[in-house]
C-alpha positions as CSV (number, residue, x, y, z in Angstrom):
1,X,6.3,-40.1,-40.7
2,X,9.1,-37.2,-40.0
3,X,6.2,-35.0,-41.2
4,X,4.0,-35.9,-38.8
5,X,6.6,-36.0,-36.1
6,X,7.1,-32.4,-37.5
7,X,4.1,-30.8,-37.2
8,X,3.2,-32.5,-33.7
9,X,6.3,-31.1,-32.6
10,X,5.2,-27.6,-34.2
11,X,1.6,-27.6,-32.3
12,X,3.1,-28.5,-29.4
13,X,5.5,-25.4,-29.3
14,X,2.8,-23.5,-30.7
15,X,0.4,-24.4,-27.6
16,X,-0.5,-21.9,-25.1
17,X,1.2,-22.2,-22.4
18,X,-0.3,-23.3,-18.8
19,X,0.2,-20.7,-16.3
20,X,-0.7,-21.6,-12.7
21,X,-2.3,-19.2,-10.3
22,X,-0.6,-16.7,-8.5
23,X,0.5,-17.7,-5.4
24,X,-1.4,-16.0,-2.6
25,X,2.1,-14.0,-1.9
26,X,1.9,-13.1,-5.6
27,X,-1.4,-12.3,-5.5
28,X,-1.2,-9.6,-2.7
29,X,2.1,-8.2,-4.0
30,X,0.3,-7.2,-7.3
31,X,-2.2,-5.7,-5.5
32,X,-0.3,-3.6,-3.7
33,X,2.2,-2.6,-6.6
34,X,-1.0,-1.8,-8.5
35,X,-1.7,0.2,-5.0
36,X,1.2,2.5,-5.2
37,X,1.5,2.3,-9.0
38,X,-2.3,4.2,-9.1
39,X,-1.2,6.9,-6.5
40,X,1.9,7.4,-8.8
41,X,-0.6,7.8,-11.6
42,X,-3.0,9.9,-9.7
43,X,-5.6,7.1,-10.4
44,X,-7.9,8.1,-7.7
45,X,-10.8,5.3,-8.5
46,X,-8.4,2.7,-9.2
47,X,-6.6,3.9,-5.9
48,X,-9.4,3.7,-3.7
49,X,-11.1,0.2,-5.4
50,X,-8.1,-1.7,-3.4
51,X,-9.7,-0.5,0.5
52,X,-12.6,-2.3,2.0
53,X,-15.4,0.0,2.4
54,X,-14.7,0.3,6.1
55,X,-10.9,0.6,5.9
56,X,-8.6,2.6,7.8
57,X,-5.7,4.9,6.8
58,X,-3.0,5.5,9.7
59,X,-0.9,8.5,8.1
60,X,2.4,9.9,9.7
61,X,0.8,12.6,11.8
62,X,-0.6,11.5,15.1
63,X,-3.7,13.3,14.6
64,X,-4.2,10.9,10.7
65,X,-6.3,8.4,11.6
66,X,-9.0,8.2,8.4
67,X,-11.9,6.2,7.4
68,X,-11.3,4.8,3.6
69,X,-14.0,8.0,2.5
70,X,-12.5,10.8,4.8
71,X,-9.3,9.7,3.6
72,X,-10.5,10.2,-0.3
73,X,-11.9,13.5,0.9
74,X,-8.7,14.4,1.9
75,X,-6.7,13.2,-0.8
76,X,-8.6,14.5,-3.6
77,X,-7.4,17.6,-4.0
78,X,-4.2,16.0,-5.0
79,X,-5.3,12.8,-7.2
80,X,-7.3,15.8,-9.1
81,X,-4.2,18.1,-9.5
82,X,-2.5,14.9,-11.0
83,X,0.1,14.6,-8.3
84,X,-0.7,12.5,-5.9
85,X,2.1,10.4,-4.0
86,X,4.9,7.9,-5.1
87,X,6.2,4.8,-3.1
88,X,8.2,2.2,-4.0
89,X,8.4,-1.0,-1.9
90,X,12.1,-1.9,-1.5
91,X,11.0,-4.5,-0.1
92,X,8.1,-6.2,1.6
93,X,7.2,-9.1,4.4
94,X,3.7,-10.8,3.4
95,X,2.0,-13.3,6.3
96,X,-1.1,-15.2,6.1
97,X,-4.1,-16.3,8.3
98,X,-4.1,-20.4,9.0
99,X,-7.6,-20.1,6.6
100,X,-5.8,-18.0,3.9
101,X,-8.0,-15.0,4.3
102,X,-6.5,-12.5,5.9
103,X,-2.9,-11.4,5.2
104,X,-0.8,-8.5,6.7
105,X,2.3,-7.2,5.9
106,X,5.2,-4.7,5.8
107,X,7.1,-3.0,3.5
108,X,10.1,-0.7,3.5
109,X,9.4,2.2,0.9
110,X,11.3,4.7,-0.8
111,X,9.9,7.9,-1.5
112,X,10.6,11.0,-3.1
113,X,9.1,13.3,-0.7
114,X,9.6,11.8,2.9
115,X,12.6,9.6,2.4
116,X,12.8,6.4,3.8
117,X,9.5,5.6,4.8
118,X,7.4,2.3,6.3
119,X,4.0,1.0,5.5
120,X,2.4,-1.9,7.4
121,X,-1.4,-3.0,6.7
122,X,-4.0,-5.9,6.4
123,X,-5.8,-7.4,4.1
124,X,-8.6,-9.2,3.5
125,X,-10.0,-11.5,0.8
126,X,-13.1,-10.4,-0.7
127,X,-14.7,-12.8,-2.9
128,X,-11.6,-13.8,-5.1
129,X,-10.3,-10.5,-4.7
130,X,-7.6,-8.9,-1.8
131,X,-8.8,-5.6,-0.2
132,X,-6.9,-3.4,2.0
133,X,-8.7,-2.9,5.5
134,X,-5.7,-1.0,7.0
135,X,-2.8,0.4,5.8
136,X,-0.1,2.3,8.3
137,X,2.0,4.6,6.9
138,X,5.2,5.5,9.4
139,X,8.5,7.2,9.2
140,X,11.0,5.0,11.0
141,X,13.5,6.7,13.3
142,X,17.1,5.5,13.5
143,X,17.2,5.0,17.2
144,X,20.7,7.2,17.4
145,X,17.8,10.1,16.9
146,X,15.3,8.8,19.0
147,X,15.8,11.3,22.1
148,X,16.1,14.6,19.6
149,X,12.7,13.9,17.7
150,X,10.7,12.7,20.9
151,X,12.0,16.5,22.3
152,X,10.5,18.1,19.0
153,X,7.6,16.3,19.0
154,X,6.6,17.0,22.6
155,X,7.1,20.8,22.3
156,X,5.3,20.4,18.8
157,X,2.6,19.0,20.8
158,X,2.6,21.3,23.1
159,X,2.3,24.4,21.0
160,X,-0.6,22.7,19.2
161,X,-2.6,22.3,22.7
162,X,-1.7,25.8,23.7
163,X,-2.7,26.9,20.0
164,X,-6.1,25.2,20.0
165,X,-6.9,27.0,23.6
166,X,-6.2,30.1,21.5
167,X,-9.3,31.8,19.5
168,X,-8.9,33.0,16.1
């Protein structure tokens, strides 16, 4: 009988063990990580396979508002050259519709090129499968600042009106 004992105990430890589902928090974090982690990797198809056909990019510029295809026009150039961008969540805020298929979130980023940056988006279930229909991309402004930047961006804005009025 101890051998018996012995070997259930062995099969038993020896089982596979049952992993539940992802929670739906779990299961949009990876898909953003897997987001960022494919710019990082200049993965341009992977990249783009998280965005609904119709999605919308906001970038930092005022003048960045992109559909998911003029956005990959854009950005192709540097998924190509194998540098594309890399941001890190620091940390991230995930909230759900009351029917669980929508979710929208934000995330503090850290990145190598623009600092301390802020993404915000939405998300959509497709099938069994999250999809990004939005994504915001901002650079947050320490309110001490506030007053300097809005004087640089207005004359910035400026120039650029006087500049389109200008012929080549």
């Amino acid at each position: 009988m101890p051998t018996l004992t012995l070997l259930c105990l062995t099969l038993l430890t020896a089982a596979p063990a049952t992993t539940a589902a992802p929670t739906p928090t779990a299961a949009v974090n990876a898909v953003l990580e897997d987001w960022h982690q494919a710019a990082a990797k200049a993965d341009e198809a992977r990249y783009f396979n998280h965005f609904t056909p119709d999605a919308v990019f906001l970038g930092t510029d005022a003048t960045e508002r992109w559909t998911r295809d003029e956005f990959r026009v854009w950005a192709r150039p540097f998924f190509t050259q194998g540098k594309a961008w890399s941001f890190t969540s620091v940390s991230r805020h995930v909230s759900f519709s009351k029917d669980g298929t929508v979710a929208w979130f934000d995330e503090a980023l850290s990145t190598p090129n623009m600092g301390p940056a802020r993404g915000s988006g939405v998300l959509v279930k497709d099938g069994g499968a999250w999809k990004i229909a939005q994504y915001n991309l901002a650079l947050p402004i320490p309110n001490d600042l506030m007053k300097e930047f809005k004087a640089r961006i207005e004359a910035h804005e400026k120039q650029r009106a006087q500049n389109k009025g200008k012929s080549p």
